[in-house]
C-alpha positions as CSV (number, residue, x, y, z in Angstrom):
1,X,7.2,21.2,-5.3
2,X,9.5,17.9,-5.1
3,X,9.5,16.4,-1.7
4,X,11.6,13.3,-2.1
5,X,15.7,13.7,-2.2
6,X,15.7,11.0,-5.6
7,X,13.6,8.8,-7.3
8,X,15.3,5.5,-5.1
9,X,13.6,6.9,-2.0
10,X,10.3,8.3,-3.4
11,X,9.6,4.8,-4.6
12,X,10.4,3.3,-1.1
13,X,8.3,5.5,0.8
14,X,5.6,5.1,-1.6
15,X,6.0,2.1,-1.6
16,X,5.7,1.4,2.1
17,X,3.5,3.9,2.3
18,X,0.8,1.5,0.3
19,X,1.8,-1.2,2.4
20,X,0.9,0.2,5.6
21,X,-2.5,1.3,3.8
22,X,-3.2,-1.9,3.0
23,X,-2.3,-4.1,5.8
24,X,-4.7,-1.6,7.7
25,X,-7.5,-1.8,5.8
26,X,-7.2,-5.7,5.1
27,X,-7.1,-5.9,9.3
28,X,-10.1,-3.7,9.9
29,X,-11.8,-5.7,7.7
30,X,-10.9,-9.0,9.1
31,X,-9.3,-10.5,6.0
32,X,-6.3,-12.5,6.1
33,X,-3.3,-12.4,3.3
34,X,-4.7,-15.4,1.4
35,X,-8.5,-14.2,1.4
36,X,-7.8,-10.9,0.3
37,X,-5.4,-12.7,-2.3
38,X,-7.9,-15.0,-3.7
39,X,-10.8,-12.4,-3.3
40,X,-8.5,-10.2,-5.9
41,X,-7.1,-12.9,-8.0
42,X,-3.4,-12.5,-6.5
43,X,-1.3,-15.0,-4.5
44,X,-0.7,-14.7,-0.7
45,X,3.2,-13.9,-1.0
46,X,2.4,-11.4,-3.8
47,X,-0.1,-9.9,-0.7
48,X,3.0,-10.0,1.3
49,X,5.4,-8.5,-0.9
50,X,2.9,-5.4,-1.2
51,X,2.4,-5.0,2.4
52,X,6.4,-4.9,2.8
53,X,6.4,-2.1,0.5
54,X,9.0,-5.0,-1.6
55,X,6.6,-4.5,-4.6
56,X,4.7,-1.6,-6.2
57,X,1.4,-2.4,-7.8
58,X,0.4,-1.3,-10.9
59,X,-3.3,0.9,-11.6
60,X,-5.1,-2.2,-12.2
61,X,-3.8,-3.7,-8.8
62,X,-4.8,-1.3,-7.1
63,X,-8.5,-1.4,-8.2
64,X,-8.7,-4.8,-8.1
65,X,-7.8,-4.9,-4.3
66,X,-9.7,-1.5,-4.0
67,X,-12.9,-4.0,-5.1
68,X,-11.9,-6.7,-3.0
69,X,-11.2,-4.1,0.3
70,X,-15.3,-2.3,-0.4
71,X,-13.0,1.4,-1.0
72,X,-13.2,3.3,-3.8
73,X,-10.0,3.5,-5.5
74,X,-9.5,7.0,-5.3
75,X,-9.8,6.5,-1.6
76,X,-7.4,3.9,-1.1
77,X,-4.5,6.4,-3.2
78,X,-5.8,9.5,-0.4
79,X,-5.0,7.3,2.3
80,X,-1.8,6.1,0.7
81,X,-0.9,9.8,0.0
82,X,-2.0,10.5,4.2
83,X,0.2,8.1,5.2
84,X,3.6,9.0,2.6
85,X,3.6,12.7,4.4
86,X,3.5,10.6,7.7
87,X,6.1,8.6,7.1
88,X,8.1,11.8,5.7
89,X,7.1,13.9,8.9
90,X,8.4,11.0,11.0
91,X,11.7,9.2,9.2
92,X,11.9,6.5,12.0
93,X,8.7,5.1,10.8
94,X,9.7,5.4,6.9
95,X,12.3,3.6,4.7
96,X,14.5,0.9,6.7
């Protein structure tokens, strides 16, 4: 079943839909963009860029801050997929 009008927008909402993810679980945990960045190895404005939904991280990115956030990976892309069907449910909260 596709649910995404082109490949432009499923890679937005995905996309923001990890950032949101991530940006929560970073905060409930009390980390801040440059300790979750050195904790995984990344860089503070890469952090950023993820959080934005302006960058898509690859598999091993996602493990590595997986590590670094104490979830399971598999978790982490639950969550993310929670959150996409939220933000499709509700446009205002999706895709600027």
């Amino acid at each position: 079943m596709e649910i995404f009008d082109s490949r432009d927008s499923e890679g937005k909402i995905l996309g923001k839909a990890f950032g949101v993810v991530l940006r929560r679980l970073r905060q409930e945990r009390g980390i801040s963009q440059e300790g979750l960045g050195f904790e995984s190895g990344y860089h503070r404005t890469y952090i950023s860029l993820l959080e934005r939904g302006q960058k898509s991280p690859s598999l091993q990115t996602i493990f590595r801050l997986a590590n670094s956030l104490k979830i399971h990976p598999a978790e982490l892309i639950r969550e993310v997929g929670s959150e996409t069907e939220t933000l499709l449910r509700n446009p205002r909260k999706g895709v600027d």
